[in-house]
N, C-alpha and C positions, 0 to 999 in steps of 0.2 A: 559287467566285466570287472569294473575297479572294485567291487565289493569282496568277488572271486579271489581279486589279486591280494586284496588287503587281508583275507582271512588268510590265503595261502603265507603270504609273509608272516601274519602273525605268530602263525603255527611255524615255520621254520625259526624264528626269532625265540618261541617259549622251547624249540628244541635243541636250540646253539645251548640257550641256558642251562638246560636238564641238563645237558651234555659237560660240558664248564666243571658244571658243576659235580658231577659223578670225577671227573678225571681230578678234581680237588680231594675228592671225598677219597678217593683213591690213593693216591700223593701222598696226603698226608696218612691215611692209614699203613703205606708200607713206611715212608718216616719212620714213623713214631715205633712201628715192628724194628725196622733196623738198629734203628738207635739204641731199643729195650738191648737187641743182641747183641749188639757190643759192649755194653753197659753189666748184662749176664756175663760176659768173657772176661771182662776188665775183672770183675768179682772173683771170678773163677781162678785166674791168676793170681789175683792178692790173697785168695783163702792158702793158694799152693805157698805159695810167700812166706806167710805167716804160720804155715805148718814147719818151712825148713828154716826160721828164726827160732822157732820152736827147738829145733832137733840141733839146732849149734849153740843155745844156751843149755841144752842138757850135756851136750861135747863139751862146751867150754867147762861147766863142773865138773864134770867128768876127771876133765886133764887136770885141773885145778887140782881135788880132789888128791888125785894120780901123784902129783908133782909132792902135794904136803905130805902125805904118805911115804913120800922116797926123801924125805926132809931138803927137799928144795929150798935156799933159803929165799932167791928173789924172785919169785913165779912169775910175775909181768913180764919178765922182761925173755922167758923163754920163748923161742922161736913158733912152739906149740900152740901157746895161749897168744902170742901175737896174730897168728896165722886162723884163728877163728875169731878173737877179736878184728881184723880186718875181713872175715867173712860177713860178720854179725853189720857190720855197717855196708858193705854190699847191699846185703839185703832188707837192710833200713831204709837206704833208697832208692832202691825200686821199690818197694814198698808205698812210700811217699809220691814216687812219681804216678803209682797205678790210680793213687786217690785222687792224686789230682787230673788225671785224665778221665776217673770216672762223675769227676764234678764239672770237668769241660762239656763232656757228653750229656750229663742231665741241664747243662745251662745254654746245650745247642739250639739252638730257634732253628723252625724250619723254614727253609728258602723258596718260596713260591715259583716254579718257572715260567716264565712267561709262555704262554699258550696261540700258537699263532693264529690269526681270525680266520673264521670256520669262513666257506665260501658258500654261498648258500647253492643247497643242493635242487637241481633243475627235477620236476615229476616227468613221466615220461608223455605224459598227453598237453606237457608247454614245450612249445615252440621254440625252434632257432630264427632269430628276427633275420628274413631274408633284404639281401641289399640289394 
C-alpha cells in the first residue's frame, strides 16, 4: 500500500511541477508579448513625432523664408517664427520623453508572481479517512 501511495505522490509532485512550470512558461511569454506592444506603440508615436518636427521645420522655413522676402528686418523676434519655434520644442520633448520610456520598457524585468501551492489533487478510488 505505501508503495501505491508513494508512486501516487510522486506522480502528483512531477505534475504540481509540469504545471509551475507551463504557468511560467506562460507568464513570461505573454510578458515579453505585452511589453514588445508597448514598446511597437511608444515607436509608433515617436515616428508620428518625428514626422510633425519634420513639417514645423519646413513651416518655420517656410515663414523665415516668407518674412525675408517681405524685407522683414528682425525675423526672430516675429510672433510667427516664435510661435513654431515654441512648437519645434514641444515636440523635442515628447520626443525625448517617448525615448526614454521606450528604454524603461526594454530595461523592464519581469516580475514572477507568486503561485499559491497547488493542494494535491484526491483520485476518485482514495478515500475520505473516516473518524
Amino acid at each position: 500500500m505505501t508503495e501505491k501511495h508513494d508512486l501516487k505522490e510522486n506522480f502528483l509532485s512531477t505534475s504540481e511541477r509540469i504545471l509551475k512550470a507551463t504557468k511560467k512558461g506562460f507568464h513570461s511569454a505573454s510578458f515579453k508579448a505585452n511589453q514588445y506592444k508597448k514598446i511597437v506603440q511608444k515607436k509608433i508615436d515617436l515616428n508620428a513625432i518625428q514626422k510633425k518636427i519634420d513639417m514645423a521645420h519646413t513651416d518655420l522655413g517656410r515663414s523665415i523664408d516668407n518674412l525675408q522676402a517681405a524685407e522683414v528686418k528682425v525675423i526672430m523676434t516675429q510672433p510667427e517664427v516664435k510661435e513654431l519655434l515654441s512648437q519645434l520644442d514641444t515636440l523635442r520633448h515628447s520626443a525625448v520623453d517617448l525615448i526614454a520610456a521606450i528604454e524603461r520598457l526594454k530595461n523592464e524585468e519581469e516580475t514572477i508572481e507568486p503561485t499559491p501551492t497547488a493542494q494535491p489533487v484526491k483520485s476518485p478510488d482514495e478515500e475520505e479517512p473516516k473518524e
